[in-house]
C-alpha positions, 0 to 999 in steps of 0.5 A: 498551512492550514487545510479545509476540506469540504465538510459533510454538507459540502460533501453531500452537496457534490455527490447529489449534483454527480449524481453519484452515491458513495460505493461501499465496495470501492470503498468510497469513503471521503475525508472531511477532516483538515488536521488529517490532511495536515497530518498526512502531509506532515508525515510525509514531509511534503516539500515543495518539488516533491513528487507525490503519487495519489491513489483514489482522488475521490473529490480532491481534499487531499489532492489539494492540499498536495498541490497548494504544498507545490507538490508534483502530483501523479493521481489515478481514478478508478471512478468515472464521475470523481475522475472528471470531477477533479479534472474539471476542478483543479486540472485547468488551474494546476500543470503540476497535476498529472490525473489518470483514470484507471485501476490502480492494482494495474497501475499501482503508480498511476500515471507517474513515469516510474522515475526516483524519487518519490513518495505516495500519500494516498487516502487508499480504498480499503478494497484493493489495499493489499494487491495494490501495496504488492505491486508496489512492492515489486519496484520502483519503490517510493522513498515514503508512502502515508496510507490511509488504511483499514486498520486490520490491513495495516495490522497484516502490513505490519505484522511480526513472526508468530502473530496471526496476522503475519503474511506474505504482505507482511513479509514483502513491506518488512523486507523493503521499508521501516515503519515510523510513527503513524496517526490512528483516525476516527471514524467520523473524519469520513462522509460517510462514517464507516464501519471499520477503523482507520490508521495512516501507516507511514513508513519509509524506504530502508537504505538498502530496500529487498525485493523479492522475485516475482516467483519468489512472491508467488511461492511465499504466498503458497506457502502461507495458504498452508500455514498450518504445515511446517515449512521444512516439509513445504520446501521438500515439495515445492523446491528442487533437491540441490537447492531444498537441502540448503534450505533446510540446512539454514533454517536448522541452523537458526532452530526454526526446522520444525517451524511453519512459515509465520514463525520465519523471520524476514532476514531468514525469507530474504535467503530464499530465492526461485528466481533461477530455479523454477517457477512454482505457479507452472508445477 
């Protein structure tokens, strides 16, 4: 199947009778490129009855297509004007379209119940990218997420032990899904050009996903604010005796007990647990 989203002029032409002038912050950048459409679609594998959650609608391109894929689709809308846009647009034709406005960082799945399975295929504006995914993160987890993405956050998401961009983000995706092959797309496929260069990161829920503990995050992303300091010291700190002392005996186990925290791999994260112990944010 073959999608035509609205083309530059048609873009333009829209946004004038809005009355709505793209918000660089928010990062309101609108696809016009139909094969990335498709490609998104087909990356996801988007079958009829999938229930597919949207992030950021803009004026539907995307939102179309899912929906001519007979696609369940579950869209939030931070922007007023695009909200009721699309509402007008496809919500009388379509009752397989669920449509909220709201901030996604406080609702990362929109309005979708919360029930599996399903998958997120989103066109994700740049500017909440990595507190969005860490909600995500915490659960209930899609069995496959398409992102379009800022090319330096995918490069954070994906990152491995001992590279600069290694995180806790980095940490939290690797724990829970794999990466698959994904597309890089060009700065002219959006109204208006940006600035930055895209990619749509696909990647896909391992078969027995981890996630971590909300005070295990909270301590993980301490601890990379301090990335200079070797963890063995941090854990001296930030962890209870009894339990430090474990620690500190695994990571001397695999030779990582003068390692900082970018160099420890993910399995190794995976056996730190403060969830029965205390929570590092009331020290």
């Amino acid at each position: 199947m073959q999608y035509k989203p609205l083309s530059p002029a048609q873009t333009q032409s829209i946004l004038e009778k809005l009355g709505h002038c793209p918000n660089k912050r928010l990062g309101q950048n609108f696809l016009i490129d139909g094969n990335i459409v498709r490609k998104s679609l087909q990356l996801a594998n988007v079958q009829a009855g999938d229930r597919i959650v949207e992030i950021g609608t803009g004026l539907g391109t995307l939102t179309r297509a899912l929906l001519q894929a007979n696609a369940q689709v579950f869209a939030i809308e931070y922007d007023s004007k695009l909200y009721q846009h699309v509402l007008s647009a496809f919500k009388p034709a379509h009752s397989h379209l669920t449509l909220m406005r709201g901030d996604a960082v406080d609702h990362p799945l929109g309005p979708f119940p919360g029930d599996t399975p399903f998958k997120i295929v989103a066109n994700l504006p740049y500017a909440i990218a990595t507190p969005w995914l860490e909600q995500v993160l915490a659960g209930p987890l899609p069995d496959k997420m398409v992102l379009m993405l800022q090319k330096e956050a995918a490069d954070r998401f994906t990152a491995q032990p001992c590279s600069k961009n290694y995180g806790a983000i980095s940490i939290f995706l690797a724990a829970a899904y794999g990466q698959k092959a994904g597309h890089t797309v060009a700065n002219q496929c959006f109204y208006p050009i940006p600035q930055v260069g895209s990619v749509l990161l696909h990647i896909e829920k391992k078969p027995t996903p981890f996630i971590f503990s909300t005070p295990t995050r909270r301590w993980i992303r301490q601890l990379f604010t301090q990335r200079r300091k070797q963890l063995s010291g941090l854990i001296k700190k930030t962890v209870p005796a009894a339990t430090a002392q474990n620690w500190l005996d695994l990571l001397e186990k695999h030779h990582l007990q003068h390692a900082r925290a970018e160099a420890i791999p993910v399995e190794i994260w995976q056996q730190f647990d403060l969830s029965c112990i205390h929570d590092p944010a009331s020290q």
